[in-house]
KELO-624564 format. One record per atom (N, C-alpha, C): atom name; z, x, y; residue number from 1; residue in three letters. Coordinates in steps of 0.2 Angstrom, whole numbers, padded with zeros to 4 digits. Each point is the difference from the previous one (the first is absolute). Layout:
N
   atome       Z       X       Y   num   residu
      CA       Z       X       Y   NUM      ALA
...
This chain:
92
   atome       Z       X       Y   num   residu
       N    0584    0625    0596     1      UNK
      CA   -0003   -0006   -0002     1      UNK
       C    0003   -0002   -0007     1      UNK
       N    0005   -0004    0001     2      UNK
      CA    0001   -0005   -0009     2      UNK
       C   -0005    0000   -0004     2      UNK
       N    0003   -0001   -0005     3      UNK
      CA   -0003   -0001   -0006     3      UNK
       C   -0005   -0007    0002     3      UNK
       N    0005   -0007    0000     4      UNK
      CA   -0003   -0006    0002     4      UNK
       C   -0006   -0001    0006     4      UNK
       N    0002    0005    0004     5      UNK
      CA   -0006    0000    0007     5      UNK
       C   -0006    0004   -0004     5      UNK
       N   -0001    0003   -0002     6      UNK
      CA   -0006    0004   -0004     6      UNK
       C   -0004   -0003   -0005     6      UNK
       N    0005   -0007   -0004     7      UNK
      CA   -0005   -0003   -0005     7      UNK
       C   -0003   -0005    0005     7      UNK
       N    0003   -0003    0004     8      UNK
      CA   -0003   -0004    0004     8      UNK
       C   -0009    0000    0002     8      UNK
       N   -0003   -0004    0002     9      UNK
      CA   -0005    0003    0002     9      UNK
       C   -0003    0001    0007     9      UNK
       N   -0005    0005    0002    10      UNK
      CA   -0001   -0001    0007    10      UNK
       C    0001   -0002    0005    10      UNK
       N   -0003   -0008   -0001    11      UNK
      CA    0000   -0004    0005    11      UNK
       C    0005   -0006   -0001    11      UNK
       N    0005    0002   -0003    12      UNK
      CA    0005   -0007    0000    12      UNK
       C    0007    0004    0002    12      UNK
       N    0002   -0004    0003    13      UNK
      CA    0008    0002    0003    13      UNK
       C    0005    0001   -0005    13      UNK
       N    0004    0003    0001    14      UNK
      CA    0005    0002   -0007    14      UNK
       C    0004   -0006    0000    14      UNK
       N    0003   -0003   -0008    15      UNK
      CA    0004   -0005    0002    15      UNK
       C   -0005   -0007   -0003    15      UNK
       N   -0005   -0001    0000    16      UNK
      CA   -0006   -0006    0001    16      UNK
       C   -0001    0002   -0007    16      UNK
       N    0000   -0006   -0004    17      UNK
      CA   -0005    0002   -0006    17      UNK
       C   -0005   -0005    0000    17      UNK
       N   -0005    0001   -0003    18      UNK
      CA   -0006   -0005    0002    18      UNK
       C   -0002   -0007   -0003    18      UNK
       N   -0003   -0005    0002    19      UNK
      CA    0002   -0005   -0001    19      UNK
       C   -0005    0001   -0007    19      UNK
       N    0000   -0003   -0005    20      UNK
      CA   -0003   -0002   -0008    20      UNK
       C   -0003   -0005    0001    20      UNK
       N   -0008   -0002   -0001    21      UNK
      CA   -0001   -0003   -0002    21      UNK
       C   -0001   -0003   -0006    21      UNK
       N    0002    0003   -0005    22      UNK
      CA    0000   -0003   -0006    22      UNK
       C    0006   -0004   -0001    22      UNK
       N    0004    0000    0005    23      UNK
      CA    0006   -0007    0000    23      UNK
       C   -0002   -0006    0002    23      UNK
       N   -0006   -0001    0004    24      UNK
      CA   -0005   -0005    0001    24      UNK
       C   -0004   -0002   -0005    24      UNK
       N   -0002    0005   -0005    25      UNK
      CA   -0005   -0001   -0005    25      UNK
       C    0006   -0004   -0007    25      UNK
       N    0002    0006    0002    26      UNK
      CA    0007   -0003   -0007    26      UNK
       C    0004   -0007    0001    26      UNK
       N    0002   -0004    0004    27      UNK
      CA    0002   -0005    0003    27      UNK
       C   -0004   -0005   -0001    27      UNK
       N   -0006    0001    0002    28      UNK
      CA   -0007   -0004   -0001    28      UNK
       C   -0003   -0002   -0006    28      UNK
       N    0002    0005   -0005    29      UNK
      CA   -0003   -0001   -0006    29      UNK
       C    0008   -0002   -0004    29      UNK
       N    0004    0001    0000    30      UNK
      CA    0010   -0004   -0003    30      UNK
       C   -0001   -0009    0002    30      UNK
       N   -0002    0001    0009    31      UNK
      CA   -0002   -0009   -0003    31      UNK
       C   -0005   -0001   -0001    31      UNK
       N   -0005    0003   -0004    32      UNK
      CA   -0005   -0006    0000    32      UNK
       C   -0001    0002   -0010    32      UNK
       N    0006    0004   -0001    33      UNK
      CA    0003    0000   -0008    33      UNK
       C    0006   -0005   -0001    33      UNK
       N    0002    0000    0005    34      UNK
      CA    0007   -0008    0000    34      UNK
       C   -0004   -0008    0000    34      UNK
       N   -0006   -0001    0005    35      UNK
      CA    0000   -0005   -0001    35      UNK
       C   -0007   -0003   -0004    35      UNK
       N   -0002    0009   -0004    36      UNK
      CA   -0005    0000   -0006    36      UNK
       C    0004   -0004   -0007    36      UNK
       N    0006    0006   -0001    37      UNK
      CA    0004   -0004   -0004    37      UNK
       C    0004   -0007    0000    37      UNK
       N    0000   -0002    0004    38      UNK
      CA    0005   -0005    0002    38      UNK
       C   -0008   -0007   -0003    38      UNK
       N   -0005    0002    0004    39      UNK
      CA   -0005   -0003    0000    39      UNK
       C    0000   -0001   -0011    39      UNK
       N   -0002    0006   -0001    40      UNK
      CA   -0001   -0001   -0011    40      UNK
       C    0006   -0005   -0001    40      UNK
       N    0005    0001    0002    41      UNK
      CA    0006   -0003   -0003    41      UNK
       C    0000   -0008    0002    41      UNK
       N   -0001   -0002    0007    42      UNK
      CA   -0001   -0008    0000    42      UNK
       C   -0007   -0003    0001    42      UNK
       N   -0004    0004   -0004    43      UNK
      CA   -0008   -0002   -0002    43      UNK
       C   -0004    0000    0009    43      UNK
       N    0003    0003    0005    44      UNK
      CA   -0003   -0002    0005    44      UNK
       C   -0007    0005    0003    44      UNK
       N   -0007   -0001   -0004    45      UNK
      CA   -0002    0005    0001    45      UNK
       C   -0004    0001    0007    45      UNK
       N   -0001   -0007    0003    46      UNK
      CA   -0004   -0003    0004    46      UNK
       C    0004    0003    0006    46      UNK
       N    0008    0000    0000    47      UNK
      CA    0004    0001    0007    47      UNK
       C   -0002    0008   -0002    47      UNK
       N    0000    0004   -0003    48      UNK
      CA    0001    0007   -0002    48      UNK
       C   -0007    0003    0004    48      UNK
       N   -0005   -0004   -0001    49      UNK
      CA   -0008    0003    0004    49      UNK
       C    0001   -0003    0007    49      UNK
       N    0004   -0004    0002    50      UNK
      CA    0000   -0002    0007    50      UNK
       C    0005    0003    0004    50      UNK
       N    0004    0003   -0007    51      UNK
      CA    0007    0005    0004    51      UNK
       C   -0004    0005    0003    51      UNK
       N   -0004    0003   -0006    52      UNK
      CA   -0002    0007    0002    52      UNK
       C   -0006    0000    0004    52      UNK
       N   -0004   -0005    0002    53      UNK
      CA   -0005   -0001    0005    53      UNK
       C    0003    0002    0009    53      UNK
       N    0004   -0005   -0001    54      UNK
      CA    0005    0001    0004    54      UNK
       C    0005    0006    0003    54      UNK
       N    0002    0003   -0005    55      UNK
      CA    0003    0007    0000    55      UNK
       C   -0008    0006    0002    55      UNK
       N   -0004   -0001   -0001    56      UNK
      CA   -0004    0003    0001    56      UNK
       C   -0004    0000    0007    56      UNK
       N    0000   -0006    0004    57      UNK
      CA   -0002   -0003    0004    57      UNK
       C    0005    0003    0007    57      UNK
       N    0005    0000   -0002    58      UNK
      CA    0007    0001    0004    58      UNK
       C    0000    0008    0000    58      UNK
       N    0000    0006   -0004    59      UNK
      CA   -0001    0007   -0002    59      UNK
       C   -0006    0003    0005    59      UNK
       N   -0006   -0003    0001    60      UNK
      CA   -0004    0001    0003    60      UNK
       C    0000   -0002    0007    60      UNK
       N    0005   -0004    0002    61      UNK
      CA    0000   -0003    0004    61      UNK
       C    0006    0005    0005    61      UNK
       N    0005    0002   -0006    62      UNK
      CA    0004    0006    0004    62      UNK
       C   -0001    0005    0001    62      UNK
       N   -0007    0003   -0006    63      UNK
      CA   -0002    0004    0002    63      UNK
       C   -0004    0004    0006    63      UNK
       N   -0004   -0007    0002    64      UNK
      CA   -0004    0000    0007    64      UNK
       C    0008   -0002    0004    64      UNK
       N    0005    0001    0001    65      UNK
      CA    0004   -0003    0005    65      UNK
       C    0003    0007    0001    65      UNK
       N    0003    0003   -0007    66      UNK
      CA    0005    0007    0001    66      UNK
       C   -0005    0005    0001    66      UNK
       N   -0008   -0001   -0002    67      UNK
      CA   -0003    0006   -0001    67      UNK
       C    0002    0005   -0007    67      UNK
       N    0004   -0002   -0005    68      UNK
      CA    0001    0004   -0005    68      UNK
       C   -0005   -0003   -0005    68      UNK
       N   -0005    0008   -0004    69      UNK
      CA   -0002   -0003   -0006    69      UNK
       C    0003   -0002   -0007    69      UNK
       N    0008    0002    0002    70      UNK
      CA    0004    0000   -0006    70      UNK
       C    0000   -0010   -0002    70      UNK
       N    0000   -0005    0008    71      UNK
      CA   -0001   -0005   -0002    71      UNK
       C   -0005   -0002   -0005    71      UNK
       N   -0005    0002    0005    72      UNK
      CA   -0008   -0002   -0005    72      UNK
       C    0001    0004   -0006    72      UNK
       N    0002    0005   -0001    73      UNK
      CA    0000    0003   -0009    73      UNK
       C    0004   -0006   -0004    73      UNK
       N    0005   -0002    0001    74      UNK
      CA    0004   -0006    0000    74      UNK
       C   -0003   -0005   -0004    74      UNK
       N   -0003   -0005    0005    75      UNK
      CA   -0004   -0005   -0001    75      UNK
       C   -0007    0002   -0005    75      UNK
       N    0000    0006    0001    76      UNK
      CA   -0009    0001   -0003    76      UNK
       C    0003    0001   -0008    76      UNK
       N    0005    0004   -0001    77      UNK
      CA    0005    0002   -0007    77      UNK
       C    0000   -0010   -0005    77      UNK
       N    0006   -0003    0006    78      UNK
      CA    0001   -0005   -0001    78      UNK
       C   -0008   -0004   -0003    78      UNK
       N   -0004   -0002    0003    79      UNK
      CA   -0007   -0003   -0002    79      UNK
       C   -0002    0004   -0005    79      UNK
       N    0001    0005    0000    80      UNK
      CA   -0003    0003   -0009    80      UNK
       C    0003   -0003   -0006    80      UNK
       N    0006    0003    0001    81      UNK
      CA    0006    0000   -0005    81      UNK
       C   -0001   -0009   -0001    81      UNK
       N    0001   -0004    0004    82      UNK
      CA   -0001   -0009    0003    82      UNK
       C   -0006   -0001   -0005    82      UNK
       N   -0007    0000    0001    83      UNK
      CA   -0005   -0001   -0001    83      UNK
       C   -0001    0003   -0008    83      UNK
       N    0002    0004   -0001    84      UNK
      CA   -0001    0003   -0009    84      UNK
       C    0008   -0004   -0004    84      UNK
       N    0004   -0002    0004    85      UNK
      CA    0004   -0003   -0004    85      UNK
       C    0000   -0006    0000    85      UNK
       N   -0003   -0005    0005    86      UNK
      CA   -0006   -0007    0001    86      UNK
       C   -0001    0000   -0008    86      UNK
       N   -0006    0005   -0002    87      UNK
      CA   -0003   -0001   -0005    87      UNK
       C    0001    0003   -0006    87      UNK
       N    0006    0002    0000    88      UNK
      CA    0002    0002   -0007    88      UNK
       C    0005   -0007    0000    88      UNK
       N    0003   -0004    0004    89      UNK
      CA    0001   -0006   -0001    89      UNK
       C   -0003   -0004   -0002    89      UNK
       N   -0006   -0001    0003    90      UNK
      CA   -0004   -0005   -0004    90      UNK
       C   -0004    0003   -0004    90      UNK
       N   -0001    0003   -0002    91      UNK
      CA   -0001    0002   -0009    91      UNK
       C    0004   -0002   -0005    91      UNK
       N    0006    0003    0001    92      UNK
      CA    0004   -0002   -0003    92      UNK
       C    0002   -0007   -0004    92      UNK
């Protein structure tokens, strides 16, 4: 047995490495920091809560469709992160 076959684990064929969800999570929160900033810079605060309702709406909606939690951590990440930054904008 290889060295590679041995780190593998049990139940996955050699060769396969496994899919990441956190490139789902990661990806999910990169745009909704692209059209966070994009929003500060051309005063658009209103489109930026309709972006992320929307993106949130959608996350869940893939989630129920792929069956991965990685989606829904996504959307639920996004709506935290979204919603405490709502309000440190309007303090501000």
């Amino acid at each position: 047995m290889t060295e590679e076959e041995q780190l593998q684990p049990p139940n996955q064929p050699p060769g396969n490495k496994p899919q990441g969800g956190i490139k789902i999570v990661g990806i999910n929160l990169a745009v909704f920091v692209g059209y966070t900033l994009l929003s500060l810079l051309t005063d658009g605060d209103v489109v930026a809560g309709l972006l992320m309702v929307a993106q949130v709406i959608v996350c869940i909606i893939l989630s129920l469709y792929f069956r991965k939690w990685s989606w829904f951590l996504g959307g639920l990440l996004v709506l935290v992160i979204g919603f405490s930054t709502c309000v440190a904008i309007i303090r501000i």
